[in-house]
C-alpha positions as CSV (number, residue, x, y, z in Angstrom):
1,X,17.4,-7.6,-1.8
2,X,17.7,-6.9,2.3
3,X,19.7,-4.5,3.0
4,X,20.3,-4.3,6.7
5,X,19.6,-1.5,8.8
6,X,22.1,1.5,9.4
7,X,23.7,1.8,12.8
8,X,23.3,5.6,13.9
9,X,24.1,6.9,17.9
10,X,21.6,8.6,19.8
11,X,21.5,10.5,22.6
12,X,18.5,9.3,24.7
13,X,17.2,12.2,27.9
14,X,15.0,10.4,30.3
15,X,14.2,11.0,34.0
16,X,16.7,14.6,34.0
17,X,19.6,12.1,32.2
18,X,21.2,12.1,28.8
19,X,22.3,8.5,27.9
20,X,24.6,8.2,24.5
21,X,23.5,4.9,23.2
22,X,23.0,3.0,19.5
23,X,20.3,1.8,17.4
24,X,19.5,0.4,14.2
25,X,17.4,2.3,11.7
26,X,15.3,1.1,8.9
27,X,17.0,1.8,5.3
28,X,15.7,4.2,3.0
29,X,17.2,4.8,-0.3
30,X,16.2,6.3,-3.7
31,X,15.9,2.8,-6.1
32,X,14.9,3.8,-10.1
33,X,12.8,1.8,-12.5
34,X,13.4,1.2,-15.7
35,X,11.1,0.0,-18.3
36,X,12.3,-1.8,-21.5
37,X,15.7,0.0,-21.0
38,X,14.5,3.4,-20.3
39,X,14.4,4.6,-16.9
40,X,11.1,6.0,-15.9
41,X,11.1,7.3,-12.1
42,X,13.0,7.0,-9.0
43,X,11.1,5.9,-5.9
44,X,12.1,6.4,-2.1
45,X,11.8,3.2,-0.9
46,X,12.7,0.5,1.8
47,X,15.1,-1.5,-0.8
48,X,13.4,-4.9,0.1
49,X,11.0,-6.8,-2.5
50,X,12.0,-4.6,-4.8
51,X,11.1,-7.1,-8.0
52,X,7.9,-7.0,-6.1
53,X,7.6,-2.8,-5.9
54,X,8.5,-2.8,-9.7
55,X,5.5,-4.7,-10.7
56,X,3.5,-3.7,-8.3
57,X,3.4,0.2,-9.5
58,X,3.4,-1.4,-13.0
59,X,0.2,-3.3,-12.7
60,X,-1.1,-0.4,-10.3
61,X,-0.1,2.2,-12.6
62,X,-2.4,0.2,-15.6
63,X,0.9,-0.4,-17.4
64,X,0.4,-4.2,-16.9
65,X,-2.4,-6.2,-16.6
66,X,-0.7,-9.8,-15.4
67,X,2.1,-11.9,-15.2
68,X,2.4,-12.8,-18.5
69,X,3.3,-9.1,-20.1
70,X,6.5,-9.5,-17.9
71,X,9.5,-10.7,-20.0
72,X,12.2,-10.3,-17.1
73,X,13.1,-8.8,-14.0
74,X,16.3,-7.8,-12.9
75,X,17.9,-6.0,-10.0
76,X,21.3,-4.0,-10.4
77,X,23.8,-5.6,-8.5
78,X,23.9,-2.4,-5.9
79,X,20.1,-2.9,-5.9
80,X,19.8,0.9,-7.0
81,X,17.8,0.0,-10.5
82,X,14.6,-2.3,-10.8
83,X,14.9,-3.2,-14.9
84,X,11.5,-4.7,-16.1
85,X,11.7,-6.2,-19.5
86,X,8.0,-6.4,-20.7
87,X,7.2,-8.3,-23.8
88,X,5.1,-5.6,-25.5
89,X,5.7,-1.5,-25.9
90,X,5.0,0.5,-22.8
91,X,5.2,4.5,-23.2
92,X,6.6,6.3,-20.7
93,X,4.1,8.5,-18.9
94,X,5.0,12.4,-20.3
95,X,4.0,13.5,-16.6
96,X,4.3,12.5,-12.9
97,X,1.7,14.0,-10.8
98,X,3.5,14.3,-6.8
99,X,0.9,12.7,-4.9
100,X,0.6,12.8,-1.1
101,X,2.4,9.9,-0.2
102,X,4.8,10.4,2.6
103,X,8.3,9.8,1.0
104,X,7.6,11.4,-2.1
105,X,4.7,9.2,-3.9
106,X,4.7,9.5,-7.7
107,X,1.7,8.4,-10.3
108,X,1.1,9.2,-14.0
109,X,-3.0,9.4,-13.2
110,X,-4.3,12.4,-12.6
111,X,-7.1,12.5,-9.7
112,X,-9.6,13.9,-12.1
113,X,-8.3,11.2,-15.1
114,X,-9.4,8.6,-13.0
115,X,-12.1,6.9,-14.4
116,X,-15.3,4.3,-14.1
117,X,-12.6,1.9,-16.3
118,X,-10.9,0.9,-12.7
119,X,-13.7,-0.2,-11.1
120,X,-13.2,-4.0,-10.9
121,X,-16.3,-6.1,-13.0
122,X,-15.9,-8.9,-9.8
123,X,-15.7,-7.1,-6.8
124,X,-17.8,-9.1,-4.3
125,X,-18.7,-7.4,-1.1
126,X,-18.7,-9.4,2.4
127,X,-20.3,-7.8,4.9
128,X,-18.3,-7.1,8.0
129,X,-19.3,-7.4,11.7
130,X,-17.6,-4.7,13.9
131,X,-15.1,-7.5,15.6
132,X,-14.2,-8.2,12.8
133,X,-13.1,-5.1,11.5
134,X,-10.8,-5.0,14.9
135,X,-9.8,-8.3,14.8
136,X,-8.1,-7.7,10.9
137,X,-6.6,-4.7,12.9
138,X,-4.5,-6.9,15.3
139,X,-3.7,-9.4,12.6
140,X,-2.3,-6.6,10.7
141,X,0.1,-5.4,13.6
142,X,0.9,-9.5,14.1
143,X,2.0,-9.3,10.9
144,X,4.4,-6.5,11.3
145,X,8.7,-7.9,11.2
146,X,10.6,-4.9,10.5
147,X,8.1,-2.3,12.5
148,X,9.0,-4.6,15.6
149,X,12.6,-4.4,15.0
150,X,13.2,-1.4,13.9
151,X,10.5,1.0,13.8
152,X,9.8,3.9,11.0
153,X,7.9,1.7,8.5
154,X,4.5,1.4,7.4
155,X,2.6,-2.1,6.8
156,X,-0.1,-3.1,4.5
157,X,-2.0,-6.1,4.6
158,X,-4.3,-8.1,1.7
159,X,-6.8,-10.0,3.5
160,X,-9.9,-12.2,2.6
161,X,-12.9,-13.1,5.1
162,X,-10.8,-13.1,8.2
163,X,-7.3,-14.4,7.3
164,X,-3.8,-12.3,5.9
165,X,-3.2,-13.4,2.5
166,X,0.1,-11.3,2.4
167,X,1.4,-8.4,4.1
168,X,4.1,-6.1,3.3
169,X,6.2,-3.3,4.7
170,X,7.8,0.2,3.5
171,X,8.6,3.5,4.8
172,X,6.3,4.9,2.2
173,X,2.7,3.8,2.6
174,X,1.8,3.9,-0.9
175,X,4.7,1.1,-1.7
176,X,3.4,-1.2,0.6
177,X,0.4,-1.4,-1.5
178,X,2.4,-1.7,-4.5
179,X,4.7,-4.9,-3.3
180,X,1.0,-6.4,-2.4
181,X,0.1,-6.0,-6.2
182,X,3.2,-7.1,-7.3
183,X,3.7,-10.2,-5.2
184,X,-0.1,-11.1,-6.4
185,X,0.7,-10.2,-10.1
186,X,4.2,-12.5,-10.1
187,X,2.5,-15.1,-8.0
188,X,-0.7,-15.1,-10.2
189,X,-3.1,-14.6,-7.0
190,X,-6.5,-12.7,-7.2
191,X,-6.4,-9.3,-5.5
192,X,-10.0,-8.4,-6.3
193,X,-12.7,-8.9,-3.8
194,X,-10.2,-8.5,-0.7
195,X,-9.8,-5.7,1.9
196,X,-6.8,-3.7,2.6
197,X,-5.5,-3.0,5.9
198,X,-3.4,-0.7,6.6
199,X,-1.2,1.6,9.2
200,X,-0.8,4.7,6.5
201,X,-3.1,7.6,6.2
202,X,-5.8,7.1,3.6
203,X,-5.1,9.6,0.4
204,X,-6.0,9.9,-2.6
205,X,-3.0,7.8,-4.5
206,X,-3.8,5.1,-1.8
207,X,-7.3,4.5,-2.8
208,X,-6.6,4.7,-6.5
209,X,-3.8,2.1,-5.8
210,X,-6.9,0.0,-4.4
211,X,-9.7,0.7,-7.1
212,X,-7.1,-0.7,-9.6
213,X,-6.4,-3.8,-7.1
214,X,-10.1,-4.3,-7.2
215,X,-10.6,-4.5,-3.2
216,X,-13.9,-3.5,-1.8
217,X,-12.9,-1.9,2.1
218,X,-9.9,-0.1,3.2
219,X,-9.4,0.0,6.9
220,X,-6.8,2.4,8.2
221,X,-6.1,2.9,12.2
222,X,-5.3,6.7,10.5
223,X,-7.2,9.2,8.8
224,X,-8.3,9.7,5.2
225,X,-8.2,12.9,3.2
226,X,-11.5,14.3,1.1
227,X,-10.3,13.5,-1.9
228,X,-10.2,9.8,-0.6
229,X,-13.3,9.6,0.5
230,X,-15.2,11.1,-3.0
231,X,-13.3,8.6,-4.5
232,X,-14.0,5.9,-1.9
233,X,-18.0,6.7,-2.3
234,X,-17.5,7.0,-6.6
235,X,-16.2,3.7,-6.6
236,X,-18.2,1.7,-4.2
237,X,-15.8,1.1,-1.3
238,X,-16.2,0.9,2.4
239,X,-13.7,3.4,3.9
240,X,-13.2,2.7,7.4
241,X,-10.4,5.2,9.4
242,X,-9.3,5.1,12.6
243,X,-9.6,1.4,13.0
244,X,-8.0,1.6,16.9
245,X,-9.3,-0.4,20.8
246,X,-12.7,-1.7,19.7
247,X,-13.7,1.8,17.9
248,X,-13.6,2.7,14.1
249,X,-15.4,5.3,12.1
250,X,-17.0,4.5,8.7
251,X,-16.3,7.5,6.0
252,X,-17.7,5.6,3.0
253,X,-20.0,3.0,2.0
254,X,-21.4,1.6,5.4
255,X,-23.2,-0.9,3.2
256,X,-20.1,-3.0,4.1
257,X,-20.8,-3.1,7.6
258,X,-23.4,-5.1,10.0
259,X,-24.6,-2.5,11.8
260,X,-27.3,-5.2,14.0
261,X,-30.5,-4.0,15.2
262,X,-29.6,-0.2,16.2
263,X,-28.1,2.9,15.0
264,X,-28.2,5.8,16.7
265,X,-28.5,8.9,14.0
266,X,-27.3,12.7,13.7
């Protein structure tokens, strides 16, 4: 589903002048999952991919582990219900912990349930010159449709060595992540061993989100929160923020990064 952008007027004041003019606005509207008939959650989304959100937060969420536990997925013809059919029992989590995530982020882990278990057995680490930590920047805002057109959106980007495997857009951070898992879960592509790029702030549901997708660097041209960073350094990935004009700071794991001949220390 694309739903096209609402219309809305604006008065625009520049140079002592108000100007009544229109725009388009990205959509934002509250789409529920359901699980084997029984509706779990409502996220606040930006109704595209939506199949793709579904099983995304599934697979992030350690309901699913592939493909192949997915018996159907359908989307309501008002696009207001994602109904996953899975071909085994799935509980529905007895609580939803609010997490940071700027449009109302939910998750059934609990920062202090998560565990060693999520650590992916085949992460392999590159190790990552400074250009090229700037250079998977700018092919993250290349990447970007909807920001360009519209604005108010956050992109997310899966990338291996120096190329965009996919990217994906939302205005909540934390769903971009989760139409990258579920457009690798449905499409049957490896996740682990990648890097994450990414326009959103760095929290703690964010780097669980990437534990689970088995990626070993997150680069953010934001900031991360403590709580990311201990769980960045427990887990063994590089946590680079404010990834910005040839300058980035390293929060986590430097091990990830060629630092060449000379480091100046504190």
């Amino acid at each position: 589903m694309n739903k096209q952008p609402n219309k809305f007027k604006y008065y625009q004041y520049s140079k002592q002048v108000f100007i009544l003019d229109e725009t388009e606005i990205v959509t934002e509207n509250p789409v529920s999952l359901s699980v084997n008939g029984i509706e779990w959650l409502t996220f606040m989304c930006t109704p595209t991919e939506l199949e793709e959100l579904g099983a995304g937060f599934l697979f992030n969420e350690g309901i699913i582990n592939s493909f192949k536990e997915i018996e159907s997925i359908q989307l309501c013809h008002s696009g207001a219900n994602i109904d996953i059919w899975l071909n085994k029992d799935a509980k529905k989590p007895k609580n939803w912990y609010r997490t940071s995530g700027c449009t109302g982020g939910v998750s059934s882990i609990n920062f202090d349930e998560i565990n060693i278990e999520y650590k992916s057995t085949n992460r392999v680490r590159g190790i990552l010159k400074p250009e090229q930590v700037n250079g998977l920047v700018e092919m993250l805002f290349k990447s970007q449709k909807l920001y360009r057109k519209y604005g108010g959106v956050h992109t997310s980007a899966l990338c291996f060595s120096n190329k965009v495997m996919v990217s994906k857009e939302d205005i909540g951070r934390h769903n971009t992540l989760d139409k990258i898992a579920g457009y690798c879960v449905l499409n049957e592509l490896e996740m682990s061993g990648g890097l994450i790029v990414t326009t959103g702030r760095i929290s703690s549901e964010m780097i669980q989100k990437c534990i689970r997708m088995g990626v070993n660097t997150v680069i953010s041209r934001t900031s991360p929160s403590s709580l990311s960073i201990q769980l960045a350094k427990k887990f063994d990935i590089t946590l680079i923020g404010y990834a910005r004009r040839n300058q980035f700071r390293i929060y986590a794991n430097e091990v990830g990064i060629d630092f060449g001949s000379f480091t100046e220390k504190l």
